[in-house]
DRENTI-869260 format. One record per residue (C-alpha): x, y, z; residue in three letters. Coordinates in nm, 4 decimals, padded with zeros to 6 digits. Each point is the difference from the previous one (the first is absolute). Example, Ala and Ser with C-alpha at 12.3 -4.5 7.8 and 13.67 -1.06 7.14 Angstrom:
REM DRENTI-869260
       c1       c2       c3 rest
  01.2300 -00.4500  00.7800  ALA
  00.1370  00.3440 -00.0660  SER
//
This chain:
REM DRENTI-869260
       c1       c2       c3 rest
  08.9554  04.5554 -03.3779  UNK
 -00.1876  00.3086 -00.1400  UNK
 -00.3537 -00.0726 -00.1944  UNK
  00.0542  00.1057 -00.3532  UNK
 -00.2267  00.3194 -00.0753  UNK
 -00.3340 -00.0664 -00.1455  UNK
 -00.0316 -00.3766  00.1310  UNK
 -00.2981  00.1000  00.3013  UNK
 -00.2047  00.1612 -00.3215  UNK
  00.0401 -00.2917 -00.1775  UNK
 -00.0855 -00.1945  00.2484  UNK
 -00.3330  00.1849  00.0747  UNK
 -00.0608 -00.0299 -00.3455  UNK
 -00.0315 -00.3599 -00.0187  UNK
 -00.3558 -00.0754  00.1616  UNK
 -00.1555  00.2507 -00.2484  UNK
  00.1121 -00.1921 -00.2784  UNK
 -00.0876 -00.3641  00.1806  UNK
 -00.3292  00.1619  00.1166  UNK
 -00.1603  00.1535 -00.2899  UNK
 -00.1528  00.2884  00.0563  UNK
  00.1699  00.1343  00.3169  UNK
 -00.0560 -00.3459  00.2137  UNK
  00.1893 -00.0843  00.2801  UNK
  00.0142 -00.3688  00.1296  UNK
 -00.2408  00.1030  00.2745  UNK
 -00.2449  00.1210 -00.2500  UNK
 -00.1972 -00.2991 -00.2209  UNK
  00.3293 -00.2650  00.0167  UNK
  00.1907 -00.1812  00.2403  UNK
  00.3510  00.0057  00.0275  UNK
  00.0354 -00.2977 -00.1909  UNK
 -00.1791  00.1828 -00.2739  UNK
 -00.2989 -00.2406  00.0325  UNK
 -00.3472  00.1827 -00.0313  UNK
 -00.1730  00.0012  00.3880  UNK
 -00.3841 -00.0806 -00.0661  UNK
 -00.2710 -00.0247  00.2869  UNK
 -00.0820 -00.3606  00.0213  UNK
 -00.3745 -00.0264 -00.1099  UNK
 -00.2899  00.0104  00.2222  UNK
 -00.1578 -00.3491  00.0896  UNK
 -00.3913  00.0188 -00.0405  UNK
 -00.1869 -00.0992  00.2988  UNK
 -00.3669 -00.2044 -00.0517  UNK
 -00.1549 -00.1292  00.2912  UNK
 -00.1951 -00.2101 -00.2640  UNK
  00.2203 -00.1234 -00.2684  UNK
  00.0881  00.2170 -00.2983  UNK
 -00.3326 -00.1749 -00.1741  UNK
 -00.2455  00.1696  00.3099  UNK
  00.1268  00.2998  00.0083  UNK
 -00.2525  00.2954 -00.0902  UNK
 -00.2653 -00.2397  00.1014  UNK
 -00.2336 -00.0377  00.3600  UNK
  00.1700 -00.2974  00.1964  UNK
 -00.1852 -00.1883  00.3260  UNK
  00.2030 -00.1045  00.2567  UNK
 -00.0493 -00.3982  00.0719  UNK
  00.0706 -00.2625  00.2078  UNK
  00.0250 -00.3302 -00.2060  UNK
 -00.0092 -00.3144  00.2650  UNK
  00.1397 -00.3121 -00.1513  UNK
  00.0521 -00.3221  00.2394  UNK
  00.0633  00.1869  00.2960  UNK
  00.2267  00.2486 -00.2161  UNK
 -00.0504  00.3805 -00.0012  UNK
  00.0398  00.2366 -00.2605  UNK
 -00.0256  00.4005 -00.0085  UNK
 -00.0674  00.0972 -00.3640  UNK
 -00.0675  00.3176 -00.1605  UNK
 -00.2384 -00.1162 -00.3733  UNK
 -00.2150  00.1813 -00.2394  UNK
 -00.3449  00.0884  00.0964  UNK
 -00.1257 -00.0028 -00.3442  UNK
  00.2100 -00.3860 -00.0862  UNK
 -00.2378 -00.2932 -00.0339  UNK
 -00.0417 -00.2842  00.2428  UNK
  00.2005 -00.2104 -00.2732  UNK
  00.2467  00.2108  00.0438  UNK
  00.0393  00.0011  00.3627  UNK
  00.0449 -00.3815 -00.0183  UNK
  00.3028  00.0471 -00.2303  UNK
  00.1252  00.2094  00.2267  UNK
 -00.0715 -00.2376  00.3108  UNK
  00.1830 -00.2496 -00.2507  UNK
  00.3551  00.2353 -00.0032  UNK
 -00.0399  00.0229  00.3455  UNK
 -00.0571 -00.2662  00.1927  UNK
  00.2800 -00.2238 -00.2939  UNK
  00.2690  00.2905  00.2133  UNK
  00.0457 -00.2451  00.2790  UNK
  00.1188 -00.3969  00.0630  UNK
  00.2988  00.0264 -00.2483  UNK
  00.3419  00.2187  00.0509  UNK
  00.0690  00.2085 -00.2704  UNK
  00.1456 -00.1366 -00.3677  UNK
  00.3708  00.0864 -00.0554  UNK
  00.0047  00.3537 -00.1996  UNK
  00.0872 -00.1820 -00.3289  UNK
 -00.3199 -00.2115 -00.0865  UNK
 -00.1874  00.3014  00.1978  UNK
  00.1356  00.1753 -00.3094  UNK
 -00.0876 -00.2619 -00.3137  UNK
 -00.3201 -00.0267  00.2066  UNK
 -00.0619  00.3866 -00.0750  UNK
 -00.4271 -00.0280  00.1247  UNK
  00.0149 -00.1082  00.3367  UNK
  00.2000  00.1350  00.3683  UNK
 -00.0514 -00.3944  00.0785  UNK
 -00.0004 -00.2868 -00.3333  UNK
 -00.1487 -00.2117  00.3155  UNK
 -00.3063  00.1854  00.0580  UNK
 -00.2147 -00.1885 -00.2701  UNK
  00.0467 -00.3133  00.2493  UNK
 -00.0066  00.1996  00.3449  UNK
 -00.3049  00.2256 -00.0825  UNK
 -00.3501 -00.0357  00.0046  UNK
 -00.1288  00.0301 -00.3817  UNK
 -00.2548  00.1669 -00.0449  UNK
 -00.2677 -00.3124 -00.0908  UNK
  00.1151 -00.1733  00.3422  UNK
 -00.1076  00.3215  00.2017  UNK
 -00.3227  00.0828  00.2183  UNK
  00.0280  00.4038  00.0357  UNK
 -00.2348  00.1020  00.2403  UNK
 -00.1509  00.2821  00.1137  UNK
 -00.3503  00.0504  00.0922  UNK
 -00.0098 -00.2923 -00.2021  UNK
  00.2016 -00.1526 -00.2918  UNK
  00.1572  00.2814 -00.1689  UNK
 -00.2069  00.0058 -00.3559  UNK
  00.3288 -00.0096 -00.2403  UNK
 -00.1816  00.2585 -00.2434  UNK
 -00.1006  00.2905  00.1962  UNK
  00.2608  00.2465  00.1230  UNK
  00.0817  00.0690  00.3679  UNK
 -00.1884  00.3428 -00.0125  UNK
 -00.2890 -00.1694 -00.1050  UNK
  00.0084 -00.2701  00.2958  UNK
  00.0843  00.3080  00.2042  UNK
  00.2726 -00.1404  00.1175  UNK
  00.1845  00.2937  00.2981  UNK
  00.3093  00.0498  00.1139  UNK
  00.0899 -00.2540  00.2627  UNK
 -00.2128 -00.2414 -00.1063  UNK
  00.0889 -00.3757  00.0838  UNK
  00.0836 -00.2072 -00.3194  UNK
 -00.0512 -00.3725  00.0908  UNK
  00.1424 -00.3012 -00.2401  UNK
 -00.0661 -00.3582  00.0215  UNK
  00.1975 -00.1957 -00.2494  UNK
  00.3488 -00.2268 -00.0246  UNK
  00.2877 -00.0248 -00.2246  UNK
  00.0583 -00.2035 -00.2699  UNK
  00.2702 -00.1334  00.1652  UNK
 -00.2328 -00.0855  00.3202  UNK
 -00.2560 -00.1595 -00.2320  UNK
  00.2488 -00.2415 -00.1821  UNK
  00.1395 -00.0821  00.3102  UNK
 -00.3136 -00.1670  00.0943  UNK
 -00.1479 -00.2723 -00.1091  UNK
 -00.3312  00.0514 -00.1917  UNK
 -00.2637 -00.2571  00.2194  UNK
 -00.2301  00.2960  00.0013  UNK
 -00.0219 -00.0111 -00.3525  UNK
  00.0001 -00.3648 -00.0572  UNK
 -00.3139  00.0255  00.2675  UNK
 -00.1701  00.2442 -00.2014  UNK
  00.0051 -00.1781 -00.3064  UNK
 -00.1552 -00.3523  00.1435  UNK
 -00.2806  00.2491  00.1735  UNK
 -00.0855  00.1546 -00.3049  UNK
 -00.0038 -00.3561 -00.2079  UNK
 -00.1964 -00.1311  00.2713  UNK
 -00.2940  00.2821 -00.0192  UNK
  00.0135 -00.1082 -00.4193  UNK
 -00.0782 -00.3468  00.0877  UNK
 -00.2618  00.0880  00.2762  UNK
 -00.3679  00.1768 -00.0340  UNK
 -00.0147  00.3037  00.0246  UNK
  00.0184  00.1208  00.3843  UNK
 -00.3105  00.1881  00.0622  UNK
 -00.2447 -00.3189 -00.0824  UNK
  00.2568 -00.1761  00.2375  UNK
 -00.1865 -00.1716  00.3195  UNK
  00.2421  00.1846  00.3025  UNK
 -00.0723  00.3072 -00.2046  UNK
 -00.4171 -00.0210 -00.1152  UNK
 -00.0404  00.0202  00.3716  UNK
  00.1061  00.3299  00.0662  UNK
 -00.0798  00.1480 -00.3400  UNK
 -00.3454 -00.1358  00.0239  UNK
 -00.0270  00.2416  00.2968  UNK
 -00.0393  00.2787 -00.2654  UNK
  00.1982  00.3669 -00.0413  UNK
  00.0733  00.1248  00.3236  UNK
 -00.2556  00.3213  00.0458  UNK
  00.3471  00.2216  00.1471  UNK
  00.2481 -00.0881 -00.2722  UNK
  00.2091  00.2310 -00.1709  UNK
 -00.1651  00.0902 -00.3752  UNK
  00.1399 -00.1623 -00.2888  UNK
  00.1265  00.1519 -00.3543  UNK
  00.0322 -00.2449 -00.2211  UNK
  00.2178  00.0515 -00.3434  UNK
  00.2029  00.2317  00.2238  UNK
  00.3699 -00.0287  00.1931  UNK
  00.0461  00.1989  00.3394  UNK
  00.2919  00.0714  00.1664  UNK
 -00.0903 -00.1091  00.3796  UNK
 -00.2229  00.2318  00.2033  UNK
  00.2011  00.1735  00.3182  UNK
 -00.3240 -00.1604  00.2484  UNK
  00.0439 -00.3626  00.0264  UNK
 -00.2264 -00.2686 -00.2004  UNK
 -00.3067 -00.0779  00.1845  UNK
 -00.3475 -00.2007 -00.0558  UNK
  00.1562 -00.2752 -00.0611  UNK
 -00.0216 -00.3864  00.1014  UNK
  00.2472 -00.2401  00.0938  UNK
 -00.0392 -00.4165 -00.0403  UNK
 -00.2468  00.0102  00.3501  UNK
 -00.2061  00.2531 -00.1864  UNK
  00.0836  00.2535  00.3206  UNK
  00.1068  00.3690 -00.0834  UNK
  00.3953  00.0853 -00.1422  UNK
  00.1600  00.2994 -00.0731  UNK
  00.3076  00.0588 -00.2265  UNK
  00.2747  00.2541  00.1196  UNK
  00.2925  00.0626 -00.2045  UNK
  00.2661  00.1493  00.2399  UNK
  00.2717  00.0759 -00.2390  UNK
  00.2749  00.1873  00.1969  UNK
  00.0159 -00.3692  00.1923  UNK
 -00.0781 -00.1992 -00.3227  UNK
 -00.2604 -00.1954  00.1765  UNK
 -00.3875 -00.0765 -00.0579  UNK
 -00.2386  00.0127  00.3028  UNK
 -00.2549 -00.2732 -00.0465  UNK
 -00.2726  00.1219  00.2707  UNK
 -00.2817 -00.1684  00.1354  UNK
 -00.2624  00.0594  00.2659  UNK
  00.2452 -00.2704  00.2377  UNK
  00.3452  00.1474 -00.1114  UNK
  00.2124  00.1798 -00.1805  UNK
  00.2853 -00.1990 -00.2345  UNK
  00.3397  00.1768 -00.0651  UNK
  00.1728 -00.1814 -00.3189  UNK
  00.3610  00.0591 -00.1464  UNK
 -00.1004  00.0706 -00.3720  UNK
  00.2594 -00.1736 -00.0890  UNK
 -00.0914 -00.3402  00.2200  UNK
 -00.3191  00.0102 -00.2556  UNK
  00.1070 -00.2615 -00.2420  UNK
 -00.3046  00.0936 -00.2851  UNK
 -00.3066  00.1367 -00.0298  UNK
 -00.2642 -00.1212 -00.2387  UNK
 -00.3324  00.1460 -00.1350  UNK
 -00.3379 -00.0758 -00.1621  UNK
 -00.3133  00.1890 -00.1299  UNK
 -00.3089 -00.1230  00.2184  UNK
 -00.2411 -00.1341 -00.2946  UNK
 -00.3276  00.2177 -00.0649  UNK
  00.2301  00.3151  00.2278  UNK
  00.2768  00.0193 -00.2244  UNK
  00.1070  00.3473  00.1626  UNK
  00.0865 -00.1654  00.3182  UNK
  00.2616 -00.2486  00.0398  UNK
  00.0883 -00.3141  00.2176  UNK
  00.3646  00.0276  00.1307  UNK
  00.2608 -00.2308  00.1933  UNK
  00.3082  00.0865  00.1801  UNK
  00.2240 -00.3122  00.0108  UNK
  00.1787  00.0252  00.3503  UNK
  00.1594 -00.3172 -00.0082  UNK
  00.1637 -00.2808 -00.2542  UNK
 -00.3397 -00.1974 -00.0477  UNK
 -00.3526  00.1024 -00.1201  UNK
 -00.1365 -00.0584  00.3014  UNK
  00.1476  00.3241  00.1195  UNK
 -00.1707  00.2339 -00.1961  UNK
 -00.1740  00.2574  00.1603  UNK
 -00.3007  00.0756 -00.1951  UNK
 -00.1804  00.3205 -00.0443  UNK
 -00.3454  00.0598 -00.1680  UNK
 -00.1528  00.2892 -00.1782  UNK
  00.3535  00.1663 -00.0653  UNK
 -00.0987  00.3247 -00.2901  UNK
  00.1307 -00.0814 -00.2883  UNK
  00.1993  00.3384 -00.0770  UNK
  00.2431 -00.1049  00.3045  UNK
  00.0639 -00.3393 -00.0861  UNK
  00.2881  00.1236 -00.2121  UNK
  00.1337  00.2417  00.2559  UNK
 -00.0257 -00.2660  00.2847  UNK
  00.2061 -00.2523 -00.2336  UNK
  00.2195  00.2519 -00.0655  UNK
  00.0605  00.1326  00.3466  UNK
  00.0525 -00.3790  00.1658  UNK
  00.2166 -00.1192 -00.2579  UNK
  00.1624  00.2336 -00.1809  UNK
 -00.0046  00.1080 -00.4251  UNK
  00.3396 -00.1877 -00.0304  UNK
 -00.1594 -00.3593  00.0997  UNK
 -00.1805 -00.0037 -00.3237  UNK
  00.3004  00.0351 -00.2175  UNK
//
């Protein structure tokens, strides 16, 4: 039962060969003789690792009756925004792909989102306005807070739906080919004859405007009384106002909305709002300038209805 002599030295002696250089398994391995490493740190970006280093605003995108708080580069591009509206709002309607064709997939956190989101050409991005695509939010001056509104629907939405609208649009505009032009029209010579209006807004002709922030005034209607235009965008509606009343329209209820130069004032136009399924619902305005007649269009109906 007694230790033979010089087996506790030898003993002792062992971790200094195992440990190199006077180690211990305490000190740089673990018992198993596995190195123990200090599991790296995870970087933290409030913005994505391609913000970070640059000025973010702090928005609040509203997307059929959806919210969302997001942090973006103050110096990105309105075009950019809208791709980013895109990733967004295509996060939502579908669960989550199984992690193996999330994998293959490699470009997207949902291969759905091309159907769920709002592409860019189908959005209205407003603020103070539509957003204009090429300037950056510093230049729009665009603060933190600041309410983000988009009009637009899917792709799925639209091809869930039949296309009357369309098919409506097309037999208006082959109609106007087969007809005069509108200004030297009877219903319309007697309110142009009644000459400019002396209070209308000026004109610049050759030139596109985004819309002014006071509403559109000067203006006739059919009766040849007084209308104003106001575009209230956070409730996507157009005011038609007259000295009687005040009309509050869905954008979206507005089923087109044609335009024509008056002859001899080119810079101003003649415009209709169709309200209804017929021409006879048209809700004409006269003397509309023509660097809004774009924006207008635009505004009721949308980029993505031309495509």
């Amino acid at each position: 039962g007694a230790e033979e002599p010089g087996m506790e030295a030898e003993a002792q002696e062992l971790p200094l060969g195992r440990g190199g250089e006077g180690g211990s398994p305490a000190a740089g391995r673990s018992p198993e003789g596995d190195e123990r490493r200090d599991p790296p740190q995870a970087s933290v970006s409030n913005g994505g690792d391609a913000e970070s280093g640059k000025e973010l605003v702090e928005l609040k995108v509203i997307w059929n009756k959806n919210k969302y708080d997001v942090k973006f580069c103050l110096d990105s591009t309105g075009a950019e925004l809208k791709q980013k509206i895109h990733s967004l709002t295509g996060l939502s309607g579908l669960p989550p792909p199984q992690p193996a064709p999330l994998a293959a997939l490699g470009r997207s956190r949902n291969p759905y989102s091309c159907l769920l989101g709002l592409p860019p050409a189908m959005q209205k991005v407003m603020f103070k306005g539509l957003l204009p695509e090429e300037k950056t939010l510093r230049e729009i001056k665009v603060t933190n807070g600041a309410k983000i509104m988009v009009v637009g629907s899917t792709i799925n939405d639209v091809l869930a739906v039949n296309t009357p609208k369309e098919a409506a649009q097309q037999e208006v505009k082959a109609e106007e080919n087969k007809k005069e032009p509108l200004c030297r029209q009877k219903q319309h010579r007697k309110v142009l004859d009644k000459g400019k209006p002396d209070d209308v807004m000026p004109s610049v002709k050759g030139v596109q405007e985004r819309l002014p922030t006071v509403p559109l005034s000067g203006m006739y209607n059919k009766s040849g009384g007084k209308v104003r235009l106001t575009f209230k965008l956070e409730q996507d509606q157009l005011w038609i106002g007259t000295k009687e009343r005040t009309e509050k329209l869905p954008m979206g209820s507005i089923k087109n909305v044609v335009s024509e130069p008056i002859e001899g004032h080119e810079d101003y136009h003649m415009m209709a709002f169709q309200l209804g399924p017929t021409e006879a619902s048209y809700y004409w305005v006269y003397w509309v300038p023509t660097q809004y007649v774009d924006a207008i269009k635009d505004t009721v109906l949308g980029k993505w209805q031309y495509f």
